[in-house]
C-alpha positions in Angstrom: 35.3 155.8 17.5 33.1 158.9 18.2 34.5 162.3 17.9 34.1 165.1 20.6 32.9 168.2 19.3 35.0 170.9 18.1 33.5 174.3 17.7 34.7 177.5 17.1 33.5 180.5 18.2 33.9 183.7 16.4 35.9 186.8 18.1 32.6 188.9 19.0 35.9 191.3 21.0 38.7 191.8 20.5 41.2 189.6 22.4 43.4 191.3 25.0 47.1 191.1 23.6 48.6 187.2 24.4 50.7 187.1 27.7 54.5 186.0 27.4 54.9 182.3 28.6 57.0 183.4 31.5 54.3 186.8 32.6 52.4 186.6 35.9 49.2 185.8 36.1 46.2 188.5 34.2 44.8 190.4 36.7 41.5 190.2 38.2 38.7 192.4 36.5 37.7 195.1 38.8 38.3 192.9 41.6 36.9 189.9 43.8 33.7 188.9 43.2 31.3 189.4 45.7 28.0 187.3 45.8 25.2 186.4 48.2 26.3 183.7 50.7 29.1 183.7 53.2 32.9 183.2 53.6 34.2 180.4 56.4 37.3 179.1 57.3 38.3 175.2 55.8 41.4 173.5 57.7 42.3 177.6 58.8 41.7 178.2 54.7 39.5 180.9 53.9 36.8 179.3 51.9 33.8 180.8 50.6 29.8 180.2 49.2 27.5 181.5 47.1 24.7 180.8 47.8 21.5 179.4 45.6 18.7 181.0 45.0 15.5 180.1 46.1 15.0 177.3 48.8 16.8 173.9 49.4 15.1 171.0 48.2 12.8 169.4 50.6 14.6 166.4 50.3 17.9 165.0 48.7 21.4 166.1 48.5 21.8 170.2 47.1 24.2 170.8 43.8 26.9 172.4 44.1 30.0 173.2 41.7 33.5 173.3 42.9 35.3 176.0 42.0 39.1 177.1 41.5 41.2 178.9 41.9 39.9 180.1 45.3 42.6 183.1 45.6 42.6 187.0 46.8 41.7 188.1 44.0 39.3 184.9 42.4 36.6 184.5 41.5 36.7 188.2 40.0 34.2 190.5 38.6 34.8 188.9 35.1 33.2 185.7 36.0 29.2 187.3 37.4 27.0 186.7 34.9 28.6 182.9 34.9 27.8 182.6 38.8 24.5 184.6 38.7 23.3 182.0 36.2 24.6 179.3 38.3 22.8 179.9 41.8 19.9 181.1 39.6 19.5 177.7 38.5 19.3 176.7 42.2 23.4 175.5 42.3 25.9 176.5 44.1 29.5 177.7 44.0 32.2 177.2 46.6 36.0 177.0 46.8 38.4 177.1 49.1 42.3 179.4 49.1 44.8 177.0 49.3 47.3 179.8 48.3 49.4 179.1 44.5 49.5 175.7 45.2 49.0 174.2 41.3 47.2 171.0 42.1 49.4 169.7 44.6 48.4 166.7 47.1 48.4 169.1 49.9 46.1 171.7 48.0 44.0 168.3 47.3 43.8 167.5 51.0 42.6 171.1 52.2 39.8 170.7 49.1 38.8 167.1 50.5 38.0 168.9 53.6 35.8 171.7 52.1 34.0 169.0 50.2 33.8 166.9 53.8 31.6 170.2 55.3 30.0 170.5 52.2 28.8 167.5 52.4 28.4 168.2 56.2 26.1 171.0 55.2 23.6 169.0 53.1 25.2 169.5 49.4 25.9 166.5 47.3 28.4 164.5 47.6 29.3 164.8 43.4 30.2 168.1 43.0 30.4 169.2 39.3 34.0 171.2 39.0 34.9 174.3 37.2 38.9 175.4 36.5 39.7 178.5 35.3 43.2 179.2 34.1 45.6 177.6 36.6 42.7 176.3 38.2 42.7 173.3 36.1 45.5 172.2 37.5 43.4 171.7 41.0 40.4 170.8 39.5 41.8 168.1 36.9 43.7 166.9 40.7 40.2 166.6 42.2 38.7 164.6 39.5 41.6 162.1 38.7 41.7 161.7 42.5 38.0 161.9 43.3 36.4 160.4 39.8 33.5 159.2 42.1 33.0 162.4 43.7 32.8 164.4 40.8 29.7 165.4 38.2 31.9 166.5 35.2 34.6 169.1 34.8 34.2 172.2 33.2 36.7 174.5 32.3 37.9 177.8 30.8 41.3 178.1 29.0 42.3 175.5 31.4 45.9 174.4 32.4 46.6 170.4 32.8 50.0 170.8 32.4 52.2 172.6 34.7 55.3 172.1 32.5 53.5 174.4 30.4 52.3 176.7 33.1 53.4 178.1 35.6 56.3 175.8 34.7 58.6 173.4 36.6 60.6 176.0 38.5 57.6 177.6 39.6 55.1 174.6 40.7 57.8 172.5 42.4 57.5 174.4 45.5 54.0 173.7 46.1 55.0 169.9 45.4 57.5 170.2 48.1 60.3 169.4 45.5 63.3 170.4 43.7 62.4 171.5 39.7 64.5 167.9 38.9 62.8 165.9 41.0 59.1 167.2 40.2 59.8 166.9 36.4 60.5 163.2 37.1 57.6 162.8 38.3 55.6 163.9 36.0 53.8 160.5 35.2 52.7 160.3 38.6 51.6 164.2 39.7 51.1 165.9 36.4 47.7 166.0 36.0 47.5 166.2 31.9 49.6 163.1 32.6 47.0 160.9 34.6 43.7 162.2 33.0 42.8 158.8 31.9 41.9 158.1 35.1 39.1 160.4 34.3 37.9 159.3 31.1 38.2 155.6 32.2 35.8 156.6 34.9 33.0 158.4 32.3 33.7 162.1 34.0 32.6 164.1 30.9 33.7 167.2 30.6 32.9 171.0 28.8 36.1 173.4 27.9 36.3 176.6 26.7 39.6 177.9 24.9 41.1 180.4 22.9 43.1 179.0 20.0 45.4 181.9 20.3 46.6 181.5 23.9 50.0 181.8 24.7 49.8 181.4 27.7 48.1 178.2 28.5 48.7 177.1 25.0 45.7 174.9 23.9 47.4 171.7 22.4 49.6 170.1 25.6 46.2 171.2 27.6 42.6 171.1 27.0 43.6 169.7 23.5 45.2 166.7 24.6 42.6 165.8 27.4 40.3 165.8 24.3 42.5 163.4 22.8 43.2 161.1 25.6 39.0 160.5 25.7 39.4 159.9 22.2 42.2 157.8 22.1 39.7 155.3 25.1 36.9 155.5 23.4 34.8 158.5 25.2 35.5 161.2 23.3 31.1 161.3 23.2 32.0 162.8 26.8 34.2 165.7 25.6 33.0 168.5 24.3 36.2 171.5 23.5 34.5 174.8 22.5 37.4 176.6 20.5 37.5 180.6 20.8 38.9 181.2 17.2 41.4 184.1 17.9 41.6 184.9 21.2 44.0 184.2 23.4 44.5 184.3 27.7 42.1 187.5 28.2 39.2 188.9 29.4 37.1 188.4 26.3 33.6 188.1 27.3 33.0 185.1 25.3 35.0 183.0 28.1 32.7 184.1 31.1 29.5 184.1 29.2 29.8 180.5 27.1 25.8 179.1 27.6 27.0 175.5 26.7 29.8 175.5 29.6 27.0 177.5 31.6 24.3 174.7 30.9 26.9 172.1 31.3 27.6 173.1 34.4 24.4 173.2 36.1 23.1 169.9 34.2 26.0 168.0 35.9 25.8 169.7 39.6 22.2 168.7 39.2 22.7 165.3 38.0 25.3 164.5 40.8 22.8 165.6 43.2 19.8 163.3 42.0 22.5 160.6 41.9 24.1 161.2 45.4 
């Protein structure tokens, strides 16, 4: 059964000091980031593009990545050189603010209709998908709902399990549901829970995560995802950069990791000549 890889990446920083499970979320370095393109309105959801560089293709379908969290404060100033690279390369970014809303099936519907005028507006139909933090929790929702709509999915220190963060009490709002009744139905809307469908479907997938993190604790989240494509066969499609000793920060490392960068692109570009 092949192995994904498993690298570790030496503390060039240091790491800011770990989060306590129950902390808010880290703010946003030096605020939103702001990039060529344009903001727009999804479903009466701010939404928002950057724009590539360079012209559309004469013909075919554009690439594009999917990002999240779309919030007031992300994608932040952390994350640049990561999205400069990315429309340099001729590939887009856009996401849309469907508030803290942890993956849920209505935070999946508003994102089916940014990808709708995505689509609309010329950009491929397979998106690759980037989640950072929390936003794993609506990216892995897009790809186990979406597998055919989706390139790969990337992430850094990604959560899959919201019983590890933001925890039950917190998510089961956005579900619509009382803490009880979301943690029993965890098989069916937990997405750490249901990422086979993903590997079943050959979505591979680049992560980048500190083994440190206390936070979004590696092992019940991009961990086991790794595992899971093991355990079927595909672990060939995973590969799990480890960032030995850092935790949930802003180390640069995360926001400047070339193989999640190239990834990235190499997906958004392949779902394009695919579309």
């Amino acid at each position: 059964m092949p192995l994904s890889r498993r690298r570790t990446v030496a503390g060039a920083l240091s790491s800011l000091a770990a989060l306590a499970g129950a902390a808010p979320p880290l703010r946003a370095a030096e605020g939103r980031l702001t990039l060529p393109g344009e903001s727009f309105t999804v479903t009466d959801h701010r939404a928002f593009l950057f724009a590539a560089a360079g012209e559309a293709p004469a013909a075919g379908r554009r690439p594009w990545i999917l990002y999240a969290p779309t919030l007031p404060a992300y994608p932040d100033e952390a994350e640049r050189w990561m999205h400069e690279q990315f429309t340099r390369a001729g590939v887009a970014v856009a996401g849309v603010d469907t508030g803290e809303s942890y993956g849920s099936p209505a935070a999946l519907a508003v994102t089916e209709a940014l990808h709708a005028e995505m689509v609309r507006r010329g950009y491929s139909s397979r998106p690759a998908v980037l989640g950072r933090s929390r936003g794993g929790l609506w990216a892995a929702a897009w790809v186990i709902a979406h597998p055919e709509r989706s390139a790969g999915l990337g992430g850094i220190y990604p959560v899959y399990d919201w019983r590890t963060y933001p925890g039950v009490e917190r998510a089961a709002p956005a579900y619509g549901l009382a803490p009880a009744d979301l943690a029993a139905a965890a098989a069916e809307l937990c997405p750490i829970e249901r990422i086979d469908v993903a590997a079943r479907a050959g979505v591979p997938v680049c992560i980048i995560h500190g083994d440190q993190d206390a936070v979004v604790p590696l092992g019940p989240n991009s961990a086991r995802l790794r595992d899971c494509y093991v355990a079927l066969g595909r672990g060939d499609l995973v590969s799990l950069v480890v960032a030995a000793g850092q935790g949930h920060s802003f180390w640069e490392g995360f926001f400047h990791c070339q193989e999640l960068v190239d990834f990235l692109v190499a997906r958004a570009r392949a779902g394009a000549a695919t579309d």
